[in-house]
N, C-alpha and C positions, 0 to 999 in steps of 0.2 A: 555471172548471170546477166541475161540480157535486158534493156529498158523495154520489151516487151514483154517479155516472162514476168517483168514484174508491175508491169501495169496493168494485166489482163486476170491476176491472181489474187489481186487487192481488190478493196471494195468496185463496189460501180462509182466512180466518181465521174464528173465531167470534166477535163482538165484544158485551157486555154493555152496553144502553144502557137507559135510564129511559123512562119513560113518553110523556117528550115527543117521543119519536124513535118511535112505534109506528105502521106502515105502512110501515117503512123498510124491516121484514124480508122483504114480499112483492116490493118495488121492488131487494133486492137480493139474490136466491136464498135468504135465510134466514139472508144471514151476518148481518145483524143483529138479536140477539134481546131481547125488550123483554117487560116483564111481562106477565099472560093481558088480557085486552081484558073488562071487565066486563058483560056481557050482560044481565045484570038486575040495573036501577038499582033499583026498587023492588019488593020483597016476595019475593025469591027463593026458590025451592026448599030446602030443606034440604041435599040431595043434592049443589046444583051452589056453595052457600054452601063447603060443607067443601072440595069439588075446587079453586075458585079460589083456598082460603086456601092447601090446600099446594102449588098451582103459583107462587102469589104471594112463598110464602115459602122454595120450593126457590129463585127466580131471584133474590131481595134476600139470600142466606143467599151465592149464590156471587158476587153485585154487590158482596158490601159491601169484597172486596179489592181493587176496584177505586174505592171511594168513599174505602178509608185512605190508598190512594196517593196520591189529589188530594190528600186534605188534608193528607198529609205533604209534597208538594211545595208545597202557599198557607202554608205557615211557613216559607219561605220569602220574604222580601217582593217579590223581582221577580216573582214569580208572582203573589201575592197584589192585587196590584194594577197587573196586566200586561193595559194598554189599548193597547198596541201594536199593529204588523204580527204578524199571523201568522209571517209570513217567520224573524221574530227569534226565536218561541219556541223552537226548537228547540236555537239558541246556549244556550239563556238553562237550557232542562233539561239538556243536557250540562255546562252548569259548575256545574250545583247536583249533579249527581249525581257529577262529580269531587268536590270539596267534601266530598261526603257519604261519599264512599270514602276520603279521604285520614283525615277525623276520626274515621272508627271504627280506622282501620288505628295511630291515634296520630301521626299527624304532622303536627307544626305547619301552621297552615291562613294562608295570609298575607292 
C-alpha cells in the first residue's frame, strides 16, 4: 500500500515534511505540507527573495518540533539504528516512550 493511499484515508491531519516529500501535498489534498518550491534558481527578484525566506522560515521555525522529536527518540539506540520491519517500529516507540515516562516520573527503570 502506498504512503499516499494511506495518508489521504486517514484522518485530516496536517503533517510537516521536508523538502524531499514536495509533491506529496497536491497528491494528497494538502495534508502534507513541505517548504515553498524555489522558483528562481538564479538571480531572483528582491521582492520574491524576502517572501521565500519568511515562508521558508515560518515552515522550518514550526518543523523543527518535529525534527527534536526524532532526535530525542535516535538516543535511543533501537531507533538509532533500526534497520528492521517496519512492522516492529511501532513495539519498539511504545517501549521507549514507557521507558521515558517511568524515568521522569522517578521510577526505577529495569
Amino acid at each position: 500500500m502506498g504512503l499516499v493511499k494511506h495518508l489521504t484515508g486517514g484522518p485530516a491531519l496536517e503533517i510537516l515534511a521536508d523538502a524531499g516529500y514536495q509533491g506529496l501535498g497536491a497528491q494528497t489534498g494538502g495534508r502534507v505540507v513541505t517548504p515553498p518550491h524555489r522558483k528562481f534558481k538564479r538571480n531572483p527578484p528582491d521582492w520574491y527573495e524576502e517572501i521565500y525566506e519568511r515562508q521558508r522560515k515560518a515552515h522550518s521555525s514550526r518543523r523543527i518540533r518535529v525534527e527534536h522529536g526524532i532526535a530525542h527518540l535516535k538516543n535511543w539506540r533501537a531507533l538509532a539504528r533500526h534497520h528492521g520491519r517496519r512492522e516492529h517500529i511501532l513495539r519498539i516507540f511504545t517501549l521507549c516512550r514507557g521507558l521515558t515516562a517511568a524515568d521522569r516520573r522517578g521510577m526505577p527503570v529495569v
